[in-house]
C-alpha positions in Angstrom: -33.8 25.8 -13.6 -35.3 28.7 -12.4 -35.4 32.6 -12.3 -33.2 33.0 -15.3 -32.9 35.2 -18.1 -31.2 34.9 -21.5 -30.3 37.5 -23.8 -29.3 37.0 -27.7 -28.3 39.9 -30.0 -27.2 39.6 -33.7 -25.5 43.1 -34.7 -25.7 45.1 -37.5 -23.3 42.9 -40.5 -22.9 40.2 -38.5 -23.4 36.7 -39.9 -26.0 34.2 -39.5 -26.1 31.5 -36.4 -25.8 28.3 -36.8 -28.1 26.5 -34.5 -27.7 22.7 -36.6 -24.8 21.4 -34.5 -27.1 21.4 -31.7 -29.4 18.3 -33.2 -26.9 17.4 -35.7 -23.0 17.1 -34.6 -21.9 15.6 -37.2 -23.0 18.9 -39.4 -20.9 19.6 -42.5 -21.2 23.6 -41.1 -19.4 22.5 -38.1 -15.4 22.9 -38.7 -14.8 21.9 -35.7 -16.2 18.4 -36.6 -14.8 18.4 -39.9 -11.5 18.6 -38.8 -11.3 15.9 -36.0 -13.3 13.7 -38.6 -10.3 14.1 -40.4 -7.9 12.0 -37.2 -10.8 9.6 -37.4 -11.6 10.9 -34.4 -15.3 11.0 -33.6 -18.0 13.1 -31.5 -21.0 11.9 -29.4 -23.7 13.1 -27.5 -25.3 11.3 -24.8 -27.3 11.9 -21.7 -30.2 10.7 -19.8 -33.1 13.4 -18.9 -35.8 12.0 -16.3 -37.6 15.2 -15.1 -37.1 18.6 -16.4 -38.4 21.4 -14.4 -38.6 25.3 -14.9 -39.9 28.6 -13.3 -39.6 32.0 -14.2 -38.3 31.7 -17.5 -37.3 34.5 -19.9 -35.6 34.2 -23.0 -35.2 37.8 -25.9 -33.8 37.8 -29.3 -32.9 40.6 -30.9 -32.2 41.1 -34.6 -30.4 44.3 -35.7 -30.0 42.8 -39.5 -33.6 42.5 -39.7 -35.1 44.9 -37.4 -36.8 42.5 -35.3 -37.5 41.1 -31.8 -38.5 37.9 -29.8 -39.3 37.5 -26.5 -40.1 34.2 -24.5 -41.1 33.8 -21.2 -42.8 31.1 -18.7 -43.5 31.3 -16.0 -43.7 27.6 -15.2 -42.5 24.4 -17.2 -42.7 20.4 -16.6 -41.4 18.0 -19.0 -41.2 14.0 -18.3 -39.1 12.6 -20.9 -39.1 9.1 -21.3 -36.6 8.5 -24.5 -33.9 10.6 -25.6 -31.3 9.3 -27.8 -28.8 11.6 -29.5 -27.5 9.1 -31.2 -30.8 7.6 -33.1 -32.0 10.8 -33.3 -35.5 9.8 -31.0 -37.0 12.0 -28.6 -40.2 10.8 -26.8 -41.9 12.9 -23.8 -44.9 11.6 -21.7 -46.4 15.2 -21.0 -45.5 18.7 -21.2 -47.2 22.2 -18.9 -46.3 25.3 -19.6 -48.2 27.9 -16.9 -48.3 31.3 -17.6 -46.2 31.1 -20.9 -46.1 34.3 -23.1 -44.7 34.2 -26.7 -44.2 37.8 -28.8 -43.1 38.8 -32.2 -41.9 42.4 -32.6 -41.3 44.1 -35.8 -38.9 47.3 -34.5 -38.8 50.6 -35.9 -35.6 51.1 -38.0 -34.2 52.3 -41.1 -33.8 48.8 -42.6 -36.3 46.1 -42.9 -35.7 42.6 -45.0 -38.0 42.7 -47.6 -40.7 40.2 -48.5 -39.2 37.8 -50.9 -41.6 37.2 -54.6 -41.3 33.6 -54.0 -40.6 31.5 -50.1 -37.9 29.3 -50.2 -38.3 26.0 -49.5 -37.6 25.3 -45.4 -36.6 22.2 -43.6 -38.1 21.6 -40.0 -36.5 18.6 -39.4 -33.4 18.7 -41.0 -31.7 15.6 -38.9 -34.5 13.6 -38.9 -35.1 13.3 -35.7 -38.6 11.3 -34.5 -40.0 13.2 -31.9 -43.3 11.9 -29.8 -45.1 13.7 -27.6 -48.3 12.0 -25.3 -49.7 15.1 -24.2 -48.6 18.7 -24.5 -50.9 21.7 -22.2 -50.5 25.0 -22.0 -52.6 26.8 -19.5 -53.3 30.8 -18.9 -50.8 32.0 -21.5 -50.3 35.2 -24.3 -49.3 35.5 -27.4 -49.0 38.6 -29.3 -47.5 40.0 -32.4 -46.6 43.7 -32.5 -45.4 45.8 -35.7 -44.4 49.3 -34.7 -43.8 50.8 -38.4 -47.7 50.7 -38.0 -49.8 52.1 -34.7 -52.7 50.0 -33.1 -55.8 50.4 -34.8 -59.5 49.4 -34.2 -61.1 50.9 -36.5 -62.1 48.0 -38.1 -61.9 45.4 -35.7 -59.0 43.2 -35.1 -55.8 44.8 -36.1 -53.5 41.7 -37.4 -50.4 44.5 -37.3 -51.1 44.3 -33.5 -52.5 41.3 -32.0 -52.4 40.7 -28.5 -54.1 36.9 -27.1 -54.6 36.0 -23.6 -56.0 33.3 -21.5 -54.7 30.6 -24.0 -55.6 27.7 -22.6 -54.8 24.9 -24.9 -54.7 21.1 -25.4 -53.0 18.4 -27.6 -52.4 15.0 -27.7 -50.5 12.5 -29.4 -47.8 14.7 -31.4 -45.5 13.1 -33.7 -42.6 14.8 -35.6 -41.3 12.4 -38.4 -39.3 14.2 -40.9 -41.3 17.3 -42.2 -45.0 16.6 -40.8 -45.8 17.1 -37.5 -49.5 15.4 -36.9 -51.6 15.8 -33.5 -54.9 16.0 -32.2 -56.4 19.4 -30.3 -58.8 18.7 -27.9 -59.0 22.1 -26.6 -58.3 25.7 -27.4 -59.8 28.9 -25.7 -58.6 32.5 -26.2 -59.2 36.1 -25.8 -57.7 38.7 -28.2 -57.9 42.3 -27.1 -60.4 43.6 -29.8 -62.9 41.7 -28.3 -63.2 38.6 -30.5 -63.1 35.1 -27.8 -62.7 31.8 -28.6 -64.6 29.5 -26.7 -63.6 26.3 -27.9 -61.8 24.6 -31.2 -61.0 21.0 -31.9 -59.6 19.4 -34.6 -56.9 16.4 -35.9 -54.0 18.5 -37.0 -51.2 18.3 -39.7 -48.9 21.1 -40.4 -46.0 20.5 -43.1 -43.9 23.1 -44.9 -46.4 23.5 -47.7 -49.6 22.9 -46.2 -51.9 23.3 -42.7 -55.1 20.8 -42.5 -57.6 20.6 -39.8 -59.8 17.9 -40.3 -62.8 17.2 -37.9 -62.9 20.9 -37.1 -65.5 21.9 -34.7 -65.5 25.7 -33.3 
């Protein structure tokens, strides 16, 4: 797939997408499903990926409920499946590149903004279950940054987290496993540059991220 560009927009009042039925088709959300499971009738999903390759990438999102923006683009992407089975829920990749990625988070100026909620809800990553493994994943020359224009750029006192900008991410990890909420891997290499100055020469650590808790254990900066 190459040199293409997709474009998502959620108006003003309009309700929430439901992205389940894509992992999950037999979703209780999904009327469609509901009412052919009624016939008896069933759905399935099955294919066979070998080699997935992409260039020149771009992917925006744009949120006029909550005043907010996201923007994805790479510029080059390999992925060598070597298991994927709809139907046992089990995805299992040999390696992943992404070249020249970039990954941005916009807050937008606008009369309305969702609030911060007192307390975060609990939040499923892995809501199907799936078991995902992945050998390697590497990510070479890439950005990230996170932009909040209610509030101008600001160096005054160093790095301005309303307004981060990171290049030349060049990062590293092996052996990542999703298995219900916890996903587990080990990052053998992370540099990075953030435009106040600060530069990461180096991290490793054994990771585990879950949706109440981020450990890094081994760390060494």
């Amino acid at each position: 797939l190459t040199n293409c560009t997709i474009n998502l927009k959620r108006r003003k009042g309009a309700n929430d997408f439901n992205y389940e039925f894509l992992t999950n088709p037999s979703s209780k959300s999904d009327s469609a499903y509901s009412d052919k499971k009624k016939s008896g009738d069933k759905i399935n999903i099955d294919f066979s990926l070998k080699n997935l390759d992409f260039e020149n990438i771009a992917f925006l999102y744009r949120d006029e409920n909550t005043e907010e923006q996201i923007e994805v683009k790479l510029g080059k992407g390999i992925f060598h499946p070597d298991i994927f089975d709809f139907k046992k829920k089990q995805l299992a990749i040999d390696d992943i590149l992404f070249d020249k990625a970039l990954v941005g988070y916009t807050i937008l100026k606008g009369d309305y903004h969702t609030p911060w909620p007192d307390t975060i809800p609990f939040v499923h990553i892995n809501n199907s279950d799936w078991k995902i493994a992945i050998g390697s994943l590497k990510i070479r020359d890439s950005q990230f940054f996170y932009t909040d224009e209610m509030h101008p750029y600001d160096t005054t006192f160093g790095m301005d987290y309303n307004n981060l900008l990171i290049s030349e991410i060049d990062f590293n990890l092996k052996n990542i496993t999703l298995d219900k909420d916890t996903i587990r891997s080990k990052i053998t290499f992370l540099s990075a540059k953030e435009q106040s100055g600060f530069v990461l020469n180096n991290l490793t650590c054994d990771l585990k991220l879950t949706t109440m808790e981020a450990v890094c254990k081994n760390l060494q900066i």
